[in-house]
PyMOL Python script that loads the backbone (N, CA, C, O; Angstrom):
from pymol import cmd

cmd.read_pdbstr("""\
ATOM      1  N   UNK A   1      32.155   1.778   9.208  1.00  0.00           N
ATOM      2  CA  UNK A   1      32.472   2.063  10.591  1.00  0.00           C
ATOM      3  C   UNK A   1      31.244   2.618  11.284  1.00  0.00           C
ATOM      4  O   UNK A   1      30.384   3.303  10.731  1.00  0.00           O
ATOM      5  N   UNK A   2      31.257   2.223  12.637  1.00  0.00           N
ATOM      6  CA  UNK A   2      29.765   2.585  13.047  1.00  0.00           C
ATOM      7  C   UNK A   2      30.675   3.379  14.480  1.00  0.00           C
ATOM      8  O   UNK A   2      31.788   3.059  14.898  1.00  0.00           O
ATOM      9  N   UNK A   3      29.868   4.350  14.939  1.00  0.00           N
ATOM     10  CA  UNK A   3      30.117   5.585  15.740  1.00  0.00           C
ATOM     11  C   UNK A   3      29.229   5.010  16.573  1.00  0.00           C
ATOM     12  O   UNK A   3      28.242   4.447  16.098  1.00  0.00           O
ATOM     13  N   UNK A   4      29.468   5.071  18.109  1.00  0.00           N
ATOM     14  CA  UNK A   4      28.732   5.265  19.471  1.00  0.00           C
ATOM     15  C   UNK A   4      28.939   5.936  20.533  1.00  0.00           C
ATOM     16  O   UNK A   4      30.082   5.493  20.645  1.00  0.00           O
ATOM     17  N   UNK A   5      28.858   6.514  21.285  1.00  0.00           N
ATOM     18  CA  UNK A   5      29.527   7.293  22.271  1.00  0.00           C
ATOM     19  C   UNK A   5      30.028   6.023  23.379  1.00  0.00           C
ATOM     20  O   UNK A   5      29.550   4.902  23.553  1.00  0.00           O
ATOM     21  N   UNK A   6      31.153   6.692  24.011  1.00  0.00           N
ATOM     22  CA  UNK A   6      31.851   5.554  25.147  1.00  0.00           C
ATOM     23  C   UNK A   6      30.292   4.928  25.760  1.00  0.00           C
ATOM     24  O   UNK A   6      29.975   3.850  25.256  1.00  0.00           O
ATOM     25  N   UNK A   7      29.627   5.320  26.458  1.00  0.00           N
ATOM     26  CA  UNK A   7      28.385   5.085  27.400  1.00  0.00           C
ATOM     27  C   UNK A   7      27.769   3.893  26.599  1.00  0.00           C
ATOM     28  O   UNK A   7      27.612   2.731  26.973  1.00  0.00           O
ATOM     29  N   UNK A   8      27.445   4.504  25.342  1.00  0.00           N
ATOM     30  CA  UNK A   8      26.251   3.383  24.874  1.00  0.00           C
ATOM     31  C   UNK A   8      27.009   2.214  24.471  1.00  0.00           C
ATOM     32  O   UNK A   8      26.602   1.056  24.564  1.00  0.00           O
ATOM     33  N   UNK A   9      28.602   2.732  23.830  1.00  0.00           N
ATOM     34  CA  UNK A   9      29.207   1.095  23.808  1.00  0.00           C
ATOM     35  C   UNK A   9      29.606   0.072  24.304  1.00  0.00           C
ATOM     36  O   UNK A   9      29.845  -0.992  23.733  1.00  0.00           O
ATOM     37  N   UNK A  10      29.757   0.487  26.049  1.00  0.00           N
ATOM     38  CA  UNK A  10      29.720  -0.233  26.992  1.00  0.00           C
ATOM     39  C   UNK A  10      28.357  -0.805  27.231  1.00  0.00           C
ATOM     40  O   UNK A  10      28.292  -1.986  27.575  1.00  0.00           O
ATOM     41  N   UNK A  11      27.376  -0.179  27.104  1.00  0.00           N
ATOM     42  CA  UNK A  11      26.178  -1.009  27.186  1.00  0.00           C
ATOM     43  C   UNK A  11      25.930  -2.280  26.296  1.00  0.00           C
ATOM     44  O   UNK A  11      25.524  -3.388  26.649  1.00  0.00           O
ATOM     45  N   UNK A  12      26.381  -1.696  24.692  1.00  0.00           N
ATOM     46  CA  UNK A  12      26.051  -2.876  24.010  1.00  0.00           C
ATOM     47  C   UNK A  12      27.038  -4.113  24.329  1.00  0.00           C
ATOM     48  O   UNK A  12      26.835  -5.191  23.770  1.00  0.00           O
ATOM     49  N   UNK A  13      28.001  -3.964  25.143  1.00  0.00           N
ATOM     50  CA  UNK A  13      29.308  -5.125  25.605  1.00  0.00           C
ATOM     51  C   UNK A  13      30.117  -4.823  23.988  1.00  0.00           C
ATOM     52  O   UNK A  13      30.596  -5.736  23.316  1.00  0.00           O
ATOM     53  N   UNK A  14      30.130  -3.408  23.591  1.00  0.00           N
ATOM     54  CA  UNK A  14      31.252  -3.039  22.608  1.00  0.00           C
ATOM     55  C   UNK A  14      30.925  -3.639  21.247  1.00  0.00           C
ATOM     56  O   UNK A  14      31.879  -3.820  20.490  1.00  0.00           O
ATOM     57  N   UNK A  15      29.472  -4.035  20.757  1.00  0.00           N
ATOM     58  CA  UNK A  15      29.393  -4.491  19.483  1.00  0.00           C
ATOM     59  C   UNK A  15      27.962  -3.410  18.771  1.00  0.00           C
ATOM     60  O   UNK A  15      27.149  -2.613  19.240  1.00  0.00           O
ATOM     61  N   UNK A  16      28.284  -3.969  17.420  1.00  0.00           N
ATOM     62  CA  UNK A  16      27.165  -2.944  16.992  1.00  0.00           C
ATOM     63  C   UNK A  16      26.018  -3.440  16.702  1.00  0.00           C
ATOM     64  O   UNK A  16      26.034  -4.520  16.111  1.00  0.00           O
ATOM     65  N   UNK A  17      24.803  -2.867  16.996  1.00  0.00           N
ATOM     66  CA  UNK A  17      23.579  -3.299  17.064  1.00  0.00           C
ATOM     67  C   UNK A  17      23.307  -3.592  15.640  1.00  0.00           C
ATOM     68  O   UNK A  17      22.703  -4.630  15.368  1.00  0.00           O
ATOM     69  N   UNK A  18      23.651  -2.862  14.789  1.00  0.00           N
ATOM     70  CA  UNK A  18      23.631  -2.301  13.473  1.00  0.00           C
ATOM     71  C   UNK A  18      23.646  -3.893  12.519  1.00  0.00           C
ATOM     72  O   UNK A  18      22.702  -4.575  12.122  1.00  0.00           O
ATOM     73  N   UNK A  19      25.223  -4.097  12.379  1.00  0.00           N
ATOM     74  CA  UNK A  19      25.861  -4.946  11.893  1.00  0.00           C
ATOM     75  C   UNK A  19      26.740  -6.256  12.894  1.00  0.00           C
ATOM     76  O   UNK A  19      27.452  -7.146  12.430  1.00  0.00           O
ATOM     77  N   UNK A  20      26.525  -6.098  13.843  1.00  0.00           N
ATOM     78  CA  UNK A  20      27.195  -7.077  14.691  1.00  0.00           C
ATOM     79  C   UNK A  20      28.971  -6.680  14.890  1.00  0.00           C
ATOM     80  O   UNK A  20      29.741  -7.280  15.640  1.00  0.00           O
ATOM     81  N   UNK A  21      29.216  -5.852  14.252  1.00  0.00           N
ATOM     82  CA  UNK A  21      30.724  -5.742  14.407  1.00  0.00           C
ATOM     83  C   UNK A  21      31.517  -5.273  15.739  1.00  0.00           C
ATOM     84  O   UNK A  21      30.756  -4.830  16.599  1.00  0.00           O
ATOM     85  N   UNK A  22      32.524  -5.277  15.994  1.00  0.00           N
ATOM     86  CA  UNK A  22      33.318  -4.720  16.934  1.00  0.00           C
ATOM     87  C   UNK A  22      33.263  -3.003  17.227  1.00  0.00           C
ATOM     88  O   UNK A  22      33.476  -2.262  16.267  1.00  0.00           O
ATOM     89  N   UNK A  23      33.014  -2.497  18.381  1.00  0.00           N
ATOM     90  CA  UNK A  23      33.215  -1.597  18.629  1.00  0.00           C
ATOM     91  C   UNK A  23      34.114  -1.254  19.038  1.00  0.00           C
ATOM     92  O   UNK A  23      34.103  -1.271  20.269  1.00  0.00           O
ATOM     93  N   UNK A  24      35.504  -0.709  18.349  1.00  0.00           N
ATOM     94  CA  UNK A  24      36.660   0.236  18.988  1.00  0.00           C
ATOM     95  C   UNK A  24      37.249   1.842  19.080  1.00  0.00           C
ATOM     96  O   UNK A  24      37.031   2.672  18.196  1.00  0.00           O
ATOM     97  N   UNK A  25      37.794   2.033  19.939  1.00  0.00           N
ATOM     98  CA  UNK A  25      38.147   3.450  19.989  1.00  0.00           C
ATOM     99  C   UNK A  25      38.889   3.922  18.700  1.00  0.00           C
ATOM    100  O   UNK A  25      40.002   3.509  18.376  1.00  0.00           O
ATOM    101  N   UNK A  26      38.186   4.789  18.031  1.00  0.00           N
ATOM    102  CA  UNK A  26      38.443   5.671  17.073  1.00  0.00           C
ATOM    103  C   UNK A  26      40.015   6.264  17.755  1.00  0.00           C
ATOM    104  O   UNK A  26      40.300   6.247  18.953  1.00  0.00           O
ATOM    105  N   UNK A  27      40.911   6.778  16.612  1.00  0.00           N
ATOM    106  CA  UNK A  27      42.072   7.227  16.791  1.00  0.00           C
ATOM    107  C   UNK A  27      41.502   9.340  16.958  1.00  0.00           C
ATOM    108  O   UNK A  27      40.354   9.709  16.705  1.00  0.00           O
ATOM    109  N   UNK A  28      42.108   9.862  17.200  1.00  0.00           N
ATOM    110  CA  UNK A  28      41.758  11.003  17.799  1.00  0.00           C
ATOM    111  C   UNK A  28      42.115  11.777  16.701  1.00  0.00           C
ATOM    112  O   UNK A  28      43.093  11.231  16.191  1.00  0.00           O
ATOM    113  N   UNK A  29      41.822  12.735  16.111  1.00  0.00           N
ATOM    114  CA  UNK A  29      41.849  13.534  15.020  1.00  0.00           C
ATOM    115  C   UNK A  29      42.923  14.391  14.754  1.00  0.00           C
ATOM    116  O   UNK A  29      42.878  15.292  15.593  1.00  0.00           O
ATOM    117  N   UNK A  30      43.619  14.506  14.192  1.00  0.00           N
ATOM    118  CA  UNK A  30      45.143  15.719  14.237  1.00  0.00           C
ATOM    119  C   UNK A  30      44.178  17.072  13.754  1.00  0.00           C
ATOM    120  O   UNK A  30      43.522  17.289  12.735  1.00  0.00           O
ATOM    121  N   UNK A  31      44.465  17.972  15.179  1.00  0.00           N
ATOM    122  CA  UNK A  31      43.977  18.981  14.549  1.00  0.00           C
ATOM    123  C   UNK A  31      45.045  20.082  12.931  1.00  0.00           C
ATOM    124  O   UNK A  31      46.260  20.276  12.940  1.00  0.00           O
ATOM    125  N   UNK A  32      44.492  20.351  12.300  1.00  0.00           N
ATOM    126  CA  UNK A  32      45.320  21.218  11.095  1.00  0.00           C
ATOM    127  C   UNK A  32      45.417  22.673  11.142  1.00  0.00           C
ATOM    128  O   UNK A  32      46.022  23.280  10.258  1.00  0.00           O
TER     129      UNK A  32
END
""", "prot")
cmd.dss("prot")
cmd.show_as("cartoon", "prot")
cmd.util.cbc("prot")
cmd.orient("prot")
């Protein structure tokens, strides 16, 4: 899984520079 902030993943048009994969919104963390 590759991490970007909202900003830069809209720049890349939501893919990863990295590996070419899809960039999607991470699910939000349950705090404990």
């Amino acid at each position: 899984e590759c991490t970007f902030c909202v900003d830069c993943g809209r720049l890349m048009d939501y893919r990863c520079p990295n590996c070419g994969g899809e960039l999607i919104k991470r699910p939000r963390r349950v705090a404990t």
